[in-house]
MIVO-292849 format. One record per atom (N, C-alpha, C, CB): x, y, z. Coordinates in steps of 0.02 Angstrom, whole numbers, plus 50000, padded with zeros to 5 digits. Atoms other than C-alpha are relative to their C-alpha. Glycine has a CB too. Layout:
N
XYZ ...
END
This chain:
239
500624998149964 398525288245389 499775006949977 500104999850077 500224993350030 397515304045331 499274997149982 500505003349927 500764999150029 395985306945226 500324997849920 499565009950012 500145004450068 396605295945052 499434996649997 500494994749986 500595006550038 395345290844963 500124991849996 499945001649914 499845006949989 394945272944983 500024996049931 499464996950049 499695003050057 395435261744821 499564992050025 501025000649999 500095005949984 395145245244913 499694994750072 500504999449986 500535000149943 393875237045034 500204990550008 498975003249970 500345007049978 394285220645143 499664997650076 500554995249989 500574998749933 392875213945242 500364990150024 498665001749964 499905004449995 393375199545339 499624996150077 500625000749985 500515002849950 392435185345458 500154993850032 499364999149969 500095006649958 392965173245586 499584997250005 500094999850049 500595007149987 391835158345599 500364991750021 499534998449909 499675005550002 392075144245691 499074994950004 500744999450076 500515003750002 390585130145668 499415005050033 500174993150036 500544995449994 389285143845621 499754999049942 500135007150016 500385003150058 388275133645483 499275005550002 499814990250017 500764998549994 386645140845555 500165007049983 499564998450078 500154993350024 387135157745550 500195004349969 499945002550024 499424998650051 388555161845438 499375002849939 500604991349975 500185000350038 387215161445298 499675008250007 499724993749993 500244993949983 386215176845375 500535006749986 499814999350074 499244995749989 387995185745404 500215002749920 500754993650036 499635000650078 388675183045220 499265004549950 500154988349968 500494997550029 386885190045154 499895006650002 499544997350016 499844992549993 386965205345234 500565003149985 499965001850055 499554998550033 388715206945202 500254999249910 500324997550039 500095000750064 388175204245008 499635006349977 499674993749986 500464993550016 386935217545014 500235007850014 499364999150042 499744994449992 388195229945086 500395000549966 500175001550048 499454998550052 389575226444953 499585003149958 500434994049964 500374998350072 388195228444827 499755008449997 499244994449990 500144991949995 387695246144902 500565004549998 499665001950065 499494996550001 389535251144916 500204997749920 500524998550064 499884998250066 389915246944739 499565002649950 500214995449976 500514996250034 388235255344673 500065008550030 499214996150017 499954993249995 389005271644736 500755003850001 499655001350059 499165000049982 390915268844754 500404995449919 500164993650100 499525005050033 392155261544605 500554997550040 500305002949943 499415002449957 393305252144735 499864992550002 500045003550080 499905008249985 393975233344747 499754998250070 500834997549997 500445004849928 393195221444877 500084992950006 499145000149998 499905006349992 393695206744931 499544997650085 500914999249995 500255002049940 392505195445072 500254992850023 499265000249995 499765005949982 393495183745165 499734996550064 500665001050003 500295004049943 392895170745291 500604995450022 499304995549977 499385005749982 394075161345391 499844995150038 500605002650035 500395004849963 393465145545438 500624995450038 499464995449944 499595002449964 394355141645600 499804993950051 500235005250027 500265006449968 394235124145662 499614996350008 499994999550032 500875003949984 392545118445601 499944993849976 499325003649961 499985007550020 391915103345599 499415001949960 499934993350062 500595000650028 390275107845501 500125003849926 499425003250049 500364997850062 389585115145352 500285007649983 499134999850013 499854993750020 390385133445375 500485000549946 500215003450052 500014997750064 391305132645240 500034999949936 500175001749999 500395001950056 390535124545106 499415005650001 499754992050006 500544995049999 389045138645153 500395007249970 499695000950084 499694993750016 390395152745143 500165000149914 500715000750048 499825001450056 390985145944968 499395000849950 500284993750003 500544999850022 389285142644915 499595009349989 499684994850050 500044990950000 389075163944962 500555001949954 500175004450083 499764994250038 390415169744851 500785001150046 499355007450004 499264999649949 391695171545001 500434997049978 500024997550069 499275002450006 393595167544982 499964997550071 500655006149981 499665001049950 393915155545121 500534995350016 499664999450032 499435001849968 395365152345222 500004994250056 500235005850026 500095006449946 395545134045337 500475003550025 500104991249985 499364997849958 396315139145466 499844994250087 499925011650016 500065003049931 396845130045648 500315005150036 500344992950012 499774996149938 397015143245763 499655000750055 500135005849987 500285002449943 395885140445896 499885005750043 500404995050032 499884993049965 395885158845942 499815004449954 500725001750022 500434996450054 394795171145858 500245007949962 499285001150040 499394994050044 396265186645859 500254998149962 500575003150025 499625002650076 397265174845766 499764998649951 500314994949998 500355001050071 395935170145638 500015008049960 499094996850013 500264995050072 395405188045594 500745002549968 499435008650027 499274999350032 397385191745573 500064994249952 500634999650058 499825005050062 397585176745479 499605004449943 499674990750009 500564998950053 395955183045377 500335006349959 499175001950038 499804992350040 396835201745355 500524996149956 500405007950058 499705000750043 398385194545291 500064994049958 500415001650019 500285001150060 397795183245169 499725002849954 499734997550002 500324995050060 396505194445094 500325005549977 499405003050019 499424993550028 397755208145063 500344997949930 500755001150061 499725001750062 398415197044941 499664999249922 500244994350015 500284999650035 396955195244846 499735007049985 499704995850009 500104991449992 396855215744837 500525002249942 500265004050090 499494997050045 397585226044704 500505003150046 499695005349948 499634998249950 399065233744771 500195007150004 500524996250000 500244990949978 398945250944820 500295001350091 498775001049999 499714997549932 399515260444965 499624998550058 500085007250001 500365002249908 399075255745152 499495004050018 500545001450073 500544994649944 398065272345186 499495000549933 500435010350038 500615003150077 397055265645008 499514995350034 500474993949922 500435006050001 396395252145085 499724999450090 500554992549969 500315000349939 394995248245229 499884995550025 499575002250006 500335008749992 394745232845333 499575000450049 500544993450024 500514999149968 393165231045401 500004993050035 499425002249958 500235005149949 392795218345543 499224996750013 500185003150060 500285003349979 391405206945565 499804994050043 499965000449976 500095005749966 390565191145654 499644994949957 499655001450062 500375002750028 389915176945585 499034998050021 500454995449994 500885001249955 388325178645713 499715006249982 499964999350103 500144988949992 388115197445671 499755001249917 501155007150019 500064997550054 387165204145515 500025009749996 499354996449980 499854992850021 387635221945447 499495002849961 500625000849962 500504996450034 386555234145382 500425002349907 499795007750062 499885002350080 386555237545183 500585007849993 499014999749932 499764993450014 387525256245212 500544996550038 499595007650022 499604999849953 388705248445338 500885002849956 499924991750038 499394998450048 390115248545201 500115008149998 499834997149920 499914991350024 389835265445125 499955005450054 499395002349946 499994996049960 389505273645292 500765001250002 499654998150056 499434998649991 391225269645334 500275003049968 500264996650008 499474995250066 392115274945177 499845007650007 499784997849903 500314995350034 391035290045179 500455003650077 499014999749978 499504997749945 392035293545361 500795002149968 500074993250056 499455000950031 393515288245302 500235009049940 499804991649955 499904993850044 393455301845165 500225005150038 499405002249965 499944994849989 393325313345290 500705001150064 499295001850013 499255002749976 394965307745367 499884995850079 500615008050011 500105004449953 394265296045504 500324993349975 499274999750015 499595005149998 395585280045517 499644994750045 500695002250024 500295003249973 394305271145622 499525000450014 500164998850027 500884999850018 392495266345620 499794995750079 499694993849904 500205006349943 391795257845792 499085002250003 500565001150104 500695004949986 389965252145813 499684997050037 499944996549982 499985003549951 388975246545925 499534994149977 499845003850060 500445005850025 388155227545915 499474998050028 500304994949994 500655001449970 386205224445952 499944993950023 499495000949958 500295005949990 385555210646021 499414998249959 499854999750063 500545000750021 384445202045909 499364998150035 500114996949962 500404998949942 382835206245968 499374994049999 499715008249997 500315003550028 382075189145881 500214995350042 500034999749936 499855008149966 383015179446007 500235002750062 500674994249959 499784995949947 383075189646160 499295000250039 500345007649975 500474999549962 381825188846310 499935006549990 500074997650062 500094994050001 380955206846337 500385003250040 499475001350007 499734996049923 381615209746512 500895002549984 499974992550086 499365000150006 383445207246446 500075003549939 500284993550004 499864996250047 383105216346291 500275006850034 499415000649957 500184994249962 382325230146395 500775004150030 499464997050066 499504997149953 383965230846516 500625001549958 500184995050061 499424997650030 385365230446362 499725009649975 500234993549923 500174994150026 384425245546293 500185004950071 499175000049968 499924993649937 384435255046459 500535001649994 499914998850078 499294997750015 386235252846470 500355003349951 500274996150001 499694995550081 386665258946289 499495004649983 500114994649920 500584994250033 385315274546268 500405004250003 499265002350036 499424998750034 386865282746276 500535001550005 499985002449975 499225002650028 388525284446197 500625002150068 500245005549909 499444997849957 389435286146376 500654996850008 499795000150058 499615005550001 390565270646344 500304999549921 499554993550024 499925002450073 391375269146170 499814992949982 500695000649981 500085009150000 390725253346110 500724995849924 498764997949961 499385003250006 392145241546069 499794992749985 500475000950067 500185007050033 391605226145942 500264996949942 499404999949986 499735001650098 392545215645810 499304997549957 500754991049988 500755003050051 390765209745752 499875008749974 499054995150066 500374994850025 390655230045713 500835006050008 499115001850058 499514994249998 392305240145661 500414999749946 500435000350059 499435000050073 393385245145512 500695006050032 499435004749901 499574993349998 395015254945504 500454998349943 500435001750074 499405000150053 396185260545390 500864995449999 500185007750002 499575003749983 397575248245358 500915002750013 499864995349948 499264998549964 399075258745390 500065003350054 500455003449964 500175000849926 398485262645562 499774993950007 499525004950028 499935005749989 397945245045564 500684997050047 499934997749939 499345002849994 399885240145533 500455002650060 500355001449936 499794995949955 400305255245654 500044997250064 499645005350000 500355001649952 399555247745790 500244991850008 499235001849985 499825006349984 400305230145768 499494991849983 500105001450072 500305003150035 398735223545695 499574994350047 500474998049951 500525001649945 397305210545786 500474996250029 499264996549985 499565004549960 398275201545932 499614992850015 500205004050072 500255005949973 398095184045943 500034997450056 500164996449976 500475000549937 397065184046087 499274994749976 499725009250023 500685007050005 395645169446135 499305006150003 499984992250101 500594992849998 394535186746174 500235004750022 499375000050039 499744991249980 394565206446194 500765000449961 500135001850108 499364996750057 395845206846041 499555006549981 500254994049911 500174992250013 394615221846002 500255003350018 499555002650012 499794994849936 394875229946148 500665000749990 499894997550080 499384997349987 396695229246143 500105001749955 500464997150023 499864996350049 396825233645975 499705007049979 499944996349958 500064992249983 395805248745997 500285004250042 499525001250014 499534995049942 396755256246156 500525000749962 500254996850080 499274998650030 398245251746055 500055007149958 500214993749947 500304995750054 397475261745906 499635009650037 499254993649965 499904994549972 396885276246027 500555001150030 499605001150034 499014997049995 398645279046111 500385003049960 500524995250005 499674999550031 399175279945955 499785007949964 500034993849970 500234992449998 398085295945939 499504998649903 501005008050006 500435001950050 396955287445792 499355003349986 499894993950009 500954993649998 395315299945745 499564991449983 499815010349881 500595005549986 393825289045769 499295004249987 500034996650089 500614999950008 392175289245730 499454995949992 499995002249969 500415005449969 390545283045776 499604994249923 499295005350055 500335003450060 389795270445644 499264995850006 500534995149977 500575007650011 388145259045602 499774995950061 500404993549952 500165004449963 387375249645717 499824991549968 499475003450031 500195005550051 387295230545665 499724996750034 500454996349964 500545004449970 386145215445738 500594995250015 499294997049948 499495004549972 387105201445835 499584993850033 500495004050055 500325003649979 386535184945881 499834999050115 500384994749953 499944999349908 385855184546089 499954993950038 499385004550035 499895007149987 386305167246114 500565000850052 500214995449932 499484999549937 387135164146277 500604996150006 499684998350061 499625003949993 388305151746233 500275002049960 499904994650005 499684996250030 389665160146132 500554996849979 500085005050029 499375004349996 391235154846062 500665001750015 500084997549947 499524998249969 392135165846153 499795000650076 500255005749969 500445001049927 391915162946350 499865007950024 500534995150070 500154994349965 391955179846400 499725006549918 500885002250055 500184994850051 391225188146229 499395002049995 500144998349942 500724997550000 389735195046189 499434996350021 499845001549941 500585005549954 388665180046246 500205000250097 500204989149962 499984999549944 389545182146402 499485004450025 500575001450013 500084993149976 389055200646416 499124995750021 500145008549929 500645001249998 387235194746396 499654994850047 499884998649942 500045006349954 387515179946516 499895004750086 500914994149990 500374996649934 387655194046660 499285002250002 500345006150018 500704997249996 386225202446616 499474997550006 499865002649962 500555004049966 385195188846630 499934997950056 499904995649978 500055002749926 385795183546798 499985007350036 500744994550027 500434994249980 385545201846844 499394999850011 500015004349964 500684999450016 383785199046810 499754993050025 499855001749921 500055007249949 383655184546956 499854997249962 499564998650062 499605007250027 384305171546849 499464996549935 500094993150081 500374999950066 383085173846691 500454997249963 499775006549970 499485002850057 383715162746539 499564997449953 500554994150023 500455002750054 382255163646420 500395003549926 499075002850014 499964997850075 383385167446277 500364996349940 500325006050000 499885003750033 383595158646124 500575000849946 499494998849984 499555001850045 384915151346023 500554997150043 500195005749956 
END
């Protein structure tokens, strides 16, 4: 853990039967490798771990360029762990505090700096990147836009998202790595990772799908599921 320069970049993406939006996901996460290797010489590997689908995700991921992994784990901590240690293998092999693993969603598109922001932390000896994730505002009533924004104008809450976080992989390993948990493996792998007295820093904001039906019951579609019944029992939002 320190401020080594980073050598090696893996970005990795649970998906479970996300045909529709995987494609969005993988595009933006194409346009941010391409900005981090137009300013960075470092390896990159983008893995997708297609856990339990019955559809098209990952013939779409393949069709992107992605390395993916079939996996049956039925649990979205255990996929992105599956996802880390697989893609490690496809990584040159270099020291633990060389290499960065960045977290995504397959509903969530990243902005084109998201990469190089991080690294550009990283450099400065930050071991962890957290983010907070928008609601896309293309599929989001106003009223419920309106009320996530109120709540996040600002940073009084760390925001805590695997659709939006990287860290260095030997605080990764430190930390015991994502727990296969059905949901809030973030969360526990960040407390773990603060306890552990991990420097942090704030990162990127990325776009996230505001679809209420989620494929984790209590995950980010949840969150958005109160806020609409906050808002006497509004549910004009799509996807």
């Amino acid at each position: 853990m320190g401020d080594a320069p980073i050598a090696a970049v893996l970005v990795v993406v649970p998906a479970r039967d996300e045909e529709a939006l995987l494609p969005g996901c993988l595009a933006a996460l194409s346009a941010a490798l391409e900005h981090l290797h137009g300013v960075r010489d470092v390896a990159a590997e983008l893995v997708v771990v297609a856990d339990r689908c019955a559809d098209r995700t990952a013939a779409l991921a393949v069709d992107a360029g992605a390395w993916v992994v079939a996996a049956d784990e039925g649990c979205v901590g255990a996929a992105r762990r599956r996802g880390v240690e697989a893609g490690l293998s496809r990584l040159p092999r270099v020291a633990a505090d060389r290499v960065w693993v960045a977290s995504t969603d397959a509903d969530t598109r990243v902005p084109p700096r998201w990469l190089t922001h991080q690294l550009a932390l990283a450099d400065d000896g930050v071991d962890l990147v957290l983010g907070r994730a928008v609601p896309d505002p293309d599929e989001i009533d106003a009223a419920t836009g309106a009320r996530w924004h109120q709540r996040h104008r600002t940073p009084a809450e760390l925001p805590v998202h695997g659709a939006n976080l990287g860290v260095r992989l030997d605080a990764y390993r430190a930390a015991g790595g994502w727990p296969r948990l059905p949901e809030h493996e973030d969360r526990q792998l960040v407390d773990v990772l603060l306890g552990l007295g991990t420097p942090y820093a704030p990162g990127l904001d990325v776009v996230t799908s505001a679809r209420l039906a989620g494929r984790s019951p209590g995950g980010y579609a949840g969150y958005l599921r109160d806020l609409v019944t906050e808002l006497d029992g509004t549910t004009d939002v799509v996807g």
